[in-house]
C-alpha positions in Angstrom: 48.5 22.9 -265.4 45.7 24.7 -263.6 45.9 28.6 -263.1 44.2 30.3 -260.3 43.7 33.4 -259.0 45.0 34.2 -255.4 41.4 36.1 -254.5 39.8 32.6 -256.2 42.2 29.9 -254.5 41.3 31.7 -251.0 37.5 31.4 -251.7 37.5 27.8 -253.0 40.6 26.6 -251.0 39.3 22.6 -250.4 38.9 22.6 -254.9 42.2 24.0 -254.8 43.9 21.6 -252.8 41.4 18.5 -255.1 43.3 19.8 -257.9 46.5 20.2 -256.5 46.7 16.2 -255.6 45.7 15.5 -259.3 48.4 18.3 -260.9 49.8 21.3 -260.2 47.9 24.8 -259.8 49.5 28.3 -260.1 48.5 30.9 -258.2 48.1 34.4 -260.0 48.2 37.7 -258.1 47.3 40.5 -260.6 47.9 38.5 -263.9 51.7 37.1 -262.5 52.4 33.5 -261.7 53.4 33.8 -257.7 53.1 30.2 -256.2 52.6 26.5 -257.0 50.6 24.1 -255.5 51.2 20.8 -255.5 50.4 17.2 -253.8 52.9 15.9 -251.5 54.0 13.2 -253.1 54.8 15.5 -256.2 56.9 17.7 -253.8 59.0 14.9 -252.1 59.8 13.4 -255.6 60.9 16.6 -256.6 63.2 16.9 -253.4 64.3 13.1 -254.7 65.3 14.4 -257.7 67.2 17.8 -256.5 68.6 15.6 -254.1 70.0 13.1 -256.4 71.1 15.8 -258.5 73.5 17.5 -255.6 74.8 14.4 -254.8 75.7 13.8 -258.5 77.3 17.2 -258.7 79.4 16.7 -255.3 80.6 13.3 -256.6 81.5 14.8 -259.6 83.7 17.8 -258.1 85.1 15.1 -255.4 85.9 13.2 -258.4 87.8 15.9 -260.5 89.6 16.9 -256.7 90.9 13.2 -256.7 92.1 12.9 -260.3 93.9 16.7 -259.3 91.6 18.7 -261.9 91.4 21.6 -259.8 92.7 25.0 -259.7 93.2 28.0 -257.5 90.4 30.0 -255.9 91.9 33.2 -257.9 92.1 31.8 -261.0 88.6 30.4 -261.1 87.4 33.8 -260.4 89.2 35.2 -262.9 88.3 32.9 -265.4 84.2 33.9 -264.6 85.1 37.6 -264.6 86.9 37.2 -268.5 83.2 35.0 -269.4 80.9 37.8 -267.8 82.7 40.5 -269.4 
């Protein structure tokens, strides 16, 4: 992956967005990583696969509601206070 400076991806935006349809390029303002830029048809596969990925997890909790693996809002929050701790 490409790194860029902000100051330098301003000043040579049409390179920047070359590379970006070829792979990614981060975006550095004062030596920290602060964006990504990608092509488009990078982005919407990666909406694809968060997409997929939320429907997977619903099913899943839908699934575990139907077979009556559930428990009470309380308890849950409990049980994540007692991990945390």
């Amino acid at each position: 992956m490409r790194t860029m400076a902000a100051l330098e991806a301003k000043n040579r935006f049409g390179e920047l967005l070359d590379t970006a349809q070829r792979e990614p390029v981060t975006i550095e303002k004062h030596g920290r990583a602060v964006a990504v830029v990608l092509s488009a048809e990078e982005y919407k596969q990666l909406e694809a696969l968060k997409l997929a990925s939320l429907r997977a997890e619903i099913r899943k909790g839908l699934d575990e509601i139907e077979a009556g693996r559930v428990v009470d809002g309380d308890e849950a929050f409990e049980a994540l206070r007692a991990r945390l701790a």
